[in-house]
N, C-alpha and C positions, 0 to 999 in steps of 0.2 A: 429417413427420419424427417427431412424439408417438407416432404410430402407428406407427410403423416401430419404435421406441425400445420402446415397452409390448408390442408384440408378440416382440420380441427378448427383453426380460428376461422374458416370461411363458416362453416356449421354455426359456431358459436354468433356470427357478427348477424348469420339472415333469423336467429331466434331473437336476438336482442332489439336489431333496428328495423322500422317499418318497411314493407315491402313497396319501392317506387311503384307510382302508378303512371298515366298518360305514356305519351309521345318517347316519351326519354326514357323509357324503361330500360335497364338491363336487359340483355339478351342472356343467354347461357352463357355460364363462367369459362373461360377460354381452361382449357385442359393445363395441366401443370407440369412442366415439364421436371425432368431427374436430372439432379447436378451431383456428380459422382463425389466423394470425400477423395479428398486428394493425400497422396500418400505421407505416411510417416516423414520427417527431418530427420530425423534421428534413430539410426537403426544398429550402429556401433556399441557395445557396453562398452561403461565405462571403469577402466583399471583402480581398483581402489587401494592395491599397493604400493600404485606408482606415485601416489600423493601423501606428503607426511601428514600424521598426526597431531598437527598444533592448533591448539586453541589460543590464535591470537588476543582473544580478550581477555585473558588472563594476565592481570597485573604484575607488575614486582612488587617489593614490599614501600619501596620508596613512593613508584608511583598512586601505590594505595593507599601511601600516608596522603600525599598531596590532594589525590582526589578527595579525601572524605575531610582534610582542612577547607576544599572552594565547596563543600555540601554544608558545613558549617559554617561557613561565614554567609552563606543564602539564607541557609537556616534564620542565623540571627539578625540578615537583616529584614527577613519579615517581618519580626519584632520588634525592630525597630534600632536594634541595635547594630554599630557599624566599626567592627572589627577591621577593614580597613588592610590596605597594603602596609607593609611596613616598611619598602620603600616603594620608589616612583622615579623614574628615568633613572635608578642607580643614586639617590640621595635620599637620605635615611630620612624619614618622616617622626617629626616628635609624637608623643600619644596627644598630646593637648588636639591636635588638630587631624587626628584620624576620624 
């Protein structure tokens, strides 16, 4: 396939760019040598029993509450509104200053 590949782009490059002239000419394209594809990594199937069936990114209910409160508070503060912690280090924060 290298070879099929280098001989295509050599075709293509002596149609596209002008042929040297004088002293410095290219000679004949030096031949192209075969570089073998080297074999498979990986030749073992792999057991799909031996691995359980969990879809980790499946929430809990709690965790799904929490997630979709920190998608609403981005929400609102695009808008400009800033819902805010309602505490900080563990000290309750009054609304005046969320």
């Amino acid at each position: 396939m290298l070879d099929l590949t280098l001989r295509l782009l050599t075709w293509m490059l002596s149609i596209c760019l002008p042929r040297p002239r004088g002293r410095h000419r290219l000679g004949a394209l030096p031949p192209l040598r075969y570089i073998p594809a080297p074999p498979p990594r990986f030749t073992e199937r792999i057991d799909g029993s031996a691995s359980p069936l969990v879809r980790p990114y499946v929430l809990d209910p709690a965790e799904h509450r929490r997630q979709r409160e920190r998608r609403r508070a981005l929400y609102l503060a695009t808008l400009g509104i800033d819902t805010g912690p309602h505490d900080i280090h563990g000290i309750r924060v009054p609304a005046a200053t969320r």
